[in-house]
C-alpha positions in Angstrom: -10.3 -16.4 -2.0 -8.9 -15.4 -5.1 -7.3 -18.0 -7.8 -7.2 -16.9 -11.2 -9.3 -19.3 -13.6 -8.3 -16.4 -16.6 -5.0 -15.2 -15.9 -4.7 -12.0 -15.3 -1.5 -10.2 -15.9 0.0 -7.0 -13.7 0.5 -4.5 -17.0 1.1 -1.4 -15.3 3.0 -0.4 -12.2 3.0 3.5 -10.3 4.4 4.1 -7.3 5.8 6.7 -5.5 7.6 6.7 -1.7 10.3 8.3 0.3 12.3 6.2 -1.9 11.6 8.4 -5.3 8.8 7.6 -8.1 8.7 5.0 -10.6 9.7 1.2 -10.8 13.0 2.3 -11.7 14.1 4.7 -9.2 12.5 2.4 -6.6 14.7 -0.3 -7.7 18.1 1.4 -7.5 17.2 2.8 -3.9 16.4 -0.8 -2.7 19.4 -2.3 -4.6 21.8 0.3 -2.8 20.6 -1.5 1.1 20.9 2.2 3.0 17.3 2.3 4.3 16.8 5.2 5.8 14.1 7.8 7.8 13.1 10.9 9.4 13.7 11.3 12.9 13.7 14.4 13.9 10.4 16.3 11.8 8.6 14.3 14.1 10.5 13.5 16.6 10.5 10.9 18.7 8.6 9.5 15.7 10.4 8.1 13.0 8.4 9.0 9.4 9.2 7.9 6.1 8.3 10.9 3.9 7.6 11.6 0.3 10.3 12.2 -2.0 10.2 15.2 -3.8 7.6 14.7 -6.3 6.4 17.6 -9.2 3.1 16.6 -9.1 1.6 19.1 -12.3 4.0 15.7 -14.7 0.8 13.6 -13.9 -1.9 16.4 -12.6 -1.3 19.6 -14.9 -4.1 21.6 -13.6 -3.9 23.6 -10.3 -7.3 24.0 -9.4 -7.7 20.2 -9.3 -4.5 20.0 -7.4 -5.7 22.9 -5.3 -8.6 21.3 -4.5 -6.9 17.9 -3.3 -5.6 16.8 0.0 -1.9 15.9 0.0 -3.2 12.0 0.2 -5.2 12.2 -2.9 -2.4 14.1 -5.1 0.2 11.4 -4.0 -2.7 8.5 -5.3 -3.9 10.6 -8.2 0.0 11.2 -9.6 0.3 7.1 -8.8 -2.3 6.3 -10.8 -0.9 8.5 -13.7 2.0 6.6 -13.5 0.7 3.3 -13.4 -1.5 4.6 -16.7 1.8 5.1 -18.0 3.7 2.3 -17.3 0.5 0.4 -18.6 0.7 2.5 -22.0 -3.3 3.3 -21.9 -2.7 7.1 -20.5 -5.1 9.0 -22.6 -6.3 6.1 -24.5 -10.2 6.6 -23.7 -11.0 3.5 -25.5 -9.4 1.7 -23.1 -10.2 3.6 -19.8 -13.7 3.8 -20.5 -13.6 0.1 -19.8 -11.4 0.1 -16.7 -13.1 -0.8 -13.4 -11.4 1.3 -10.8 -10.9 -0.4 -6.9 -9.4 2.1 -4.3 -8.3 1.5 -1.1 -8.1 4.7 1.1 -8.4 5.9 4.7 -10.4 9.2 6.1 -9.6 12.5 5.4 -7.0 14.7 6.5 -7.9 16.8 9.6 -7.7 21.1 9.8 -5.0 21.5 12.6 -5.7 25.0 13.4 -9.4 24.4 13.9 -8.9 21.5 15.9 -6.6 22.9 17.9 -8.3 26.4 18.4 -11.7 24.0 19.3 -9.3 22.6 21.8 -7.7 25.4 23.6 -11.5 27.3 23.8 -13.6 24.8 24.5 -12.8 24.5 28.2 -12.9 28.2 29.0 -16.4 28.5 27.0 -19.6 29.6 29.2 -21.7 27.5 27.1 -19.2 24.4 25.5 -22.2 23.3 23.0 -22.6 26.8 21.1 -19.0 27.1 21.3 -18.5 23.6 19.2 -21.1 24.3 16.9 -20.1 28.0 16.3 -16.5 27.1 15.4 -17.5 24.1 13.3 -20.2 26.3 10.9 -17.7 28.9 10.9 -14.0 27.6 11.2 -14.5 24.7 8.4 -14.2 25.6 4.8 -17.3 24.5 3.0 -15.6 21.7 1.4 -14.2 20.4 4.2 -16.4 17.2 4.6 -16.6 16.4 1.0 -12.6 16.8 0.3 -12.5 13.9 3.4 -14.9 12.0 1.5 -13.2 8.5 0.7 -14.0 8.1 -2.4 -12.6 11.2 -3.5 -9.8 9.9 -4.8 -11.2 7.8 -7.0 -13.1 10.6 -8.3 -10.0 12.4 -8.7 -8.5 9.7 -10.9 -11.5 10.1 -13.1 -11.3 13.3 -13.1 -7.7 13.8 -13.8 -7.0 10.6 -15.7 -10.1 9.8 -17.6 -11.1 6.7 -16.0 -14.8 6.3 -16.1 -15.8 2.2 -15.9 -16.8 1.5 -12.8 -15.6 2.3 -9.2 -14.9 1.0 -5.6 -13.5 2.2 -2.6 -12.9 0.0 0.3 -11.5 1.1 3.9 -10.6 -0.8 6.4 -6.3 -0.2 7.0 -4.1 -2.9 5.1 -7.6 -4.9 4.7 -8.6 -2.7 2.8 -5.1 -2.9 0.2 -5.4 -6.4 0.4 -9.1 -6.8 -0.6 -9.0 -4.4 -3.2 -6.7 -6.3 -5.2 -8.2 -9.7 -4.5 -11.7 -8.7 -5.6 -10.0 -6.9 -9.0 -8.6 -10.5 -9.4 -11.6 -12.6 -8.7 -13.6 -10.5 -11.0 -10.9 -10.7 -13.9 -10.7 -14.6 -12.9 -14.5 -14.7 -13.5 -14.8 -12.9 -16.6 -16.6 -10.1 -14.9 -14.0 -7.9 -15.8 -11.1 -7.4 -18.4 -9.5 -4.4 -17.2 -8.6 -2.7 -13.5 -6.6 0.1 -12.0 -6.3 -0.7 -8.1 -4.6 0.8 -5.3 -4.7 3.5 -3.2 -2.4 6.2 -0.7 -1.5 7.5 2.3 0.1 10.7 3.7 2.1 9.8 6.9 3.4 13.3 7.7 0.5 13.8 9.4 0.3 15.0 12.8 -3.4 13.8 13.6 -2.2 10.6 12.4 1.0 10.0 14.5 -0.9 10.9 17.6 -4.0 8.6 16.5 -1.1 6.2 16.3 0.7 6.8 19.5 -2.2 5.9 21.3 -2.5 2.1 20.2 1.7 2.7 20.9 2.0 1.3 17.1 4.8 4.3 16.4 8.1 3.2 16.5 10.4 6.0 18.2 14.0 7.4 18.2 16.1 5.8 15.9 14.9 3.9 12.7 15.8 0.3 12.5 14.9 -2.5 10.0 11.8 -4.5 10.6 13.2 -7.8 12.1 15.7 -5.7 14.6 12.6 -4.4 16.1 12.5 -6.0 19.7 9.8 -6.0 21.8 11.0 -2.8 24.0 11.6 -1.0 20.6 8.3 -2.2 18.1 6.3 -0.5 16.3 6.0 0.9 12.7 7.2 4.1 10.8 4.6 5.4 9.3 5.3 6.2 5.8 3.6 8.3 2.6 3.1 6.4 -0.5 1.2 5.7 -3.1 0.6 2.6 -5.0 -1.3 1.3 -8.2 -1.3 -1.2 -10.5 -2.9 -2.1 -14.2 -4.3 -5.9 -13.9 -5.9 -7.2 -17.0 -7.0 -10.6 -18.1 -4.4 -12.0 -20.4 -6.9 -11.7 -23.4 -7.1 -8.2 -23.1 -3.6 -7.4 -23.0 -2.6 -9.7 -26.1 -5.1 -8.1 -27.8 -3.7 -4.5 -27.4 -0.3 -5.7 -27.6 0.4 -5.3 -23.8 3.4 -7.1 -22.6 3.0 -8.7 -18.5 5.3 -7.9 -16.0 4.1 -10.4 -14.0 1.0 -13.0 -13.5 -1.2 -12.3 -10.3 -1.8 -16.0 -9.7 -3.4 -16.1 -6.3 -4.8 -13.7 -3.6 -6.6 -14.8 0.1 -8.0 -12.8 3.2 -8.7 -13.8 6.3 -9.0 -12.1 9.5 -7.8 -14.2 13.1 -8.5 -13.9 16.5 -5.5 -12.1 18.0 -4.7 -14.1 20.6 -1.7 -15.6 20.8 -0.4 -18.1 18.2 -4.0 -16.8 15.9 -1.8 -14.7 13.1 0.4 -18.0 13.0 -2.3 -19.9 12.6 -4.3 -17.8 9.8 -0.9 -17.1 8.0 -0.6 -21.0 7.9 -4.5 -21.5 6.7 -4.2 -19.2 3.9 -0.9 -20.7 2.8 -2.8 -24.3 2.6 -5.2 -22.6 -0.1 -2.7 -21.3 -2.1 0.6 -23.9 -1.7 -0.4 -26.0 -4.5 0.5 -22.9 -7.2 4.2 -22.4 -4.9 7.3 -22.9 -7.4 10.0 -24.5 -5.2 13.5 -23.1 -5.7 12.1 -19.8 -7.3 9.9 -18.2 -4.8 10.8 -15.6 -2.4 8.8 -13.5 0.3 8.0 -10.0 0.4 6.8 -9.0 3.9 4.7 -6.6 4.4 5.4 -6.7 8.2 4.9 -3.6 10.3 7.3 -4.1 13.2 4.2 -3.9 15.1 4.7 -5.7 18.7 3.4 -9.0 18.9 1.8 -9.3 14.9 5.4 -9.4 13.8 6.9 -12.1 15.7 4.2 -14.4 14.9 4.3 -13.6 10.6 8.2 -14.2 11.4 6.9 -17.4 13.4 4.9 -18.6 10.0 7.9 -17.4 7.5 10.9 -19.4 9.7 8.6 -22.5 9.5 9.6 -21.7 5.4 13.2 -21.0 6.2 14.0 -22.3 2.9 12.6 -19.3 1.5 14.7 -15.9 0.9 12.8 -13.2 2.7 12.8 -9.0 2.4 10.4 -6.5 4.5 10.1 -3.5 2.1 8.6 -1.7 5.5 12.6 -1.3 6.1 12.9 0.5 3.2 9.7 2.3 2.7 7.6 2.1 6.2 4.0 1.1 6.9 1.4 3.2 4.6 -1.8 1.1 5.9 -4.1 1.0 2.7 -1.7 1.0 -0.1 1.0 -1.0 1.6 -0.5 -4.6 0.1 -0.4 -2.7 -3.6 2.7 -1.8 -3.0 4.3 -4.6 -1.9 3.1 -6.4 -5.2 4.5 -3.7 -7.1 7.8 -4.3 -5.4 7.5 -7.9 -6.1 6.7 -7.4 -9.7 9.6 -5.0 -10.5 12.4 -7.7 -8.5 10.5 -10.5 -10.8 11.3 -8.0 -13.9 15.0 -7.6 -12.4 14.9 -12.0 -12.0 16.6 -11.3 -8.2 15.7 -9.7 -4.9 17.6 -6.6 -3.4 20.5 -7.2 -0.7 19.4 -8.1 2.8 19.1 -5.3 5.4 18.2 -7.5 8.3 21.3 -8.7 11.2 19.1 -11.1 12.6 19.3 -13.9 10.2 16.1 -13.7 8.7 16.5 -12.2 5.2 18.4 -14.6 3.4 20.7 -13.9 0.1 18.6 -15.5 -2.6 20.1 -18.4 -4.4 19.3 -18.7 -7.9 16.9 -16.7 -10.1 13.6 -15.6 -8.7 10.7 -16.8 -10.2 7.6 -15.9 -8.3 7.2 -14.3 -4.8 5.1 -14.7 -2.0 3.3 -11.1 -0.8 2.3 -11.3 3.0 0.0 -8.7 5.1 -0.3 -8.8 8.7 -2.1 -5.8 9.4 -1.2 -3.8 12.8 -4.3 -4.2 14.4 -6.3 -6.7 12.3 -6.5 -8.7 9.1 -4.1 -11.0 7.2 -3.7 -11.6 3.4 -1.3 -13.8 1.2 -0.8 -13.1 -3.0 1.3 -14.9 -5.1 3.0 -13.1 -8.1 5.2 -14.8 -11.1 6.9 -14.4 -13.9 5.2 -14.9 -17.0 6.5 -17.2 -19.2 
């Protein structure tokens, strides 16, 4: 568990979704309530994809674009942006210090190899040589290290200029949610002044989608928002995105003359037995930790639920035992990008605390709520589809 003893101050948000790039852009897309999705470049499987995005603003050369995988440009150009909105791009003084925490998945597969490896392989005399012939001479030589995890966080170095110190976790949401707590326990503890954390996630990805399929997490046909998502109709759309925020003890950004967007007051992990009533029951522990920091009458919920069967009825168990509490599930909006989806939830939650209100509801079941009054702090939640939980609490400073 996370709870800041310094505060630590979100400085700096970059994202970038089907929904556009930029707080901004984001904003007006939410505030408009027209979610919307693919369903027919996958179909049956509905996809969230990126917005057209000119990626040489924020990576100007194209060898290291050429050299990227379509996941690590989407988290290298959100990076850039969060430098930006932070006001420390190309400020070396200051990103020499930074301490850098990613959250990404694996690597992107080679279709056409896979799929020629496939079709041969059971009409090969000898199916051994046949494997190992095709993978010596069908993968480029940088295959392995381009699906190398921590290659995006190279990439930000690279690109950006960050060169403190780095971490990359995986693990799915976890991985999203842990990232961010450990930046805040380490700024909490005086272990660090400065961090860029986040990560991203290509969903138009056909490897993926049938990785996906096979767990039946996709959700298929027609899109829907989160909470209409029955039991005969779960699942998530996958989504590309990427997501990264600037958090820096409050010290450090007085000192440079940084303005907040919003205080990072809490973040907790846990990770239930998923039987039934266990994500209930986690949801509830984690709130217990954290409850004494709620504002009454100025907090809201941003739900990072899936629309995974089962997961999601039991986080919408734990939020109507807060029915008091105006609620929004940006996976309507933006669908389910594993890693980066915590990160970008807080974003979210930090640009409506900048706006003072929530976007409309987009949710005929009753659950999201119109806010009433101004919003003061929100409550970030991650169920993850197969495993893990986390909570975060975001404010407004001052």
């Amino acid at each position: 568990m996370a709870h800041a003893e310094r505060e630590a101050w979100i400085t700096g948000v970059g994202i970038v979704s089907n929904l556009g790039e930029g707080a901004e852009a984001h904003w007006q897309k939410l505030m408009a309530g027209q979610p919307s999705a693919d369903v027919t470049a996958f179909a049956p499987y509905v996809v969230h994809p990126l917005a057209p995005v000119n990626f040489d603003q924020q990576i100007p050369k194209k060898g290291d674009q050429r050299q990227m995988e379509n996941w690590q440009r989407i988290g290298t150009y959100a990076a850039g942006l969060a430098l930006d909105s932070a006001g420390i791009k190309g400020k070396p003084e200051i990103l020499s210090n930074i301490d850098m925490i990613v959250a990404a998945g694996g690597g992107e597969r080679d279709l056409a190899v896979d799929a020629a490896i496939l079709s041969g392989m059971p009409h090969a005399p000898n199916q051994s040589a046949f494997l190992n012939e095709h993978l010596m001479n069908g993968l480029r030589p940088t295959l392995f290290l381009a699906q190398l995890s921590n290659l995006l966080a190279g990439n930000i170095s690279i690109v950006h200029g960050v060169t403190g110190s780095s971490r990359t976790f995986m693990g799915e949401e976890t991985a999203g949610v842990d990232a961010v707590r450990i930046a805040l326990s380490r700024i909490a503890a005086g272990q660090s002044d400065i961090a860029l954390v986040g990560g991203a996630h290509n969903g138009e990805r056909p490897d993926l989608i049938m990785l996906y399929e096979f767990g039946k997490f996709n959700l298929k046909n027609a899109h829907k928002p989160v909470w209409e998502r029955g039991e005969d109709d779960a699942g998530f759309a996958i989504g590309s995105m990427g997501a990264f925020l600037v958090i820096e003890s409050r010290e450090h950004a007085e000192k440079r003359g940084a303005k907040p967007l919003a205080r990072l007051t809490a973040v907790v992990s846990d990770r239930s037995k998923r039987n039934a009533g266990g994500v209930t029951e986690t949801l509830s522990k984690l709130w217990d930790k954290i409850k004494a920091k709620a504002k009454p009458g100025l907090m809201a919920v941003m739900s990072g639920a899936t629309g995974a069967a089962g997961v999601t009825a039991e986080e919408r168990t734990f939020l109507e035992q807060h029915g008091d509490l105006a609620v929004r599930a940006s996976g309507t909006y933006v669908g389910h990008g594993m890693e980066p989806a915590f990160p970008m939830n807080i974003a979210l939650a930090t640009i409506a605390i900048g706006h003072g209100t929530l976007f409309p509801p987009a949710d005929s079941t009753g659950l999201e709520k119109p806010l009433n009054g101004p919003l003061g702090q929100v409550l970030v939640t991650s169920v993850g589809h197969w495993r893990g939980e986390g909570l975060a609490l975001v404010e407004k400073v001052g």
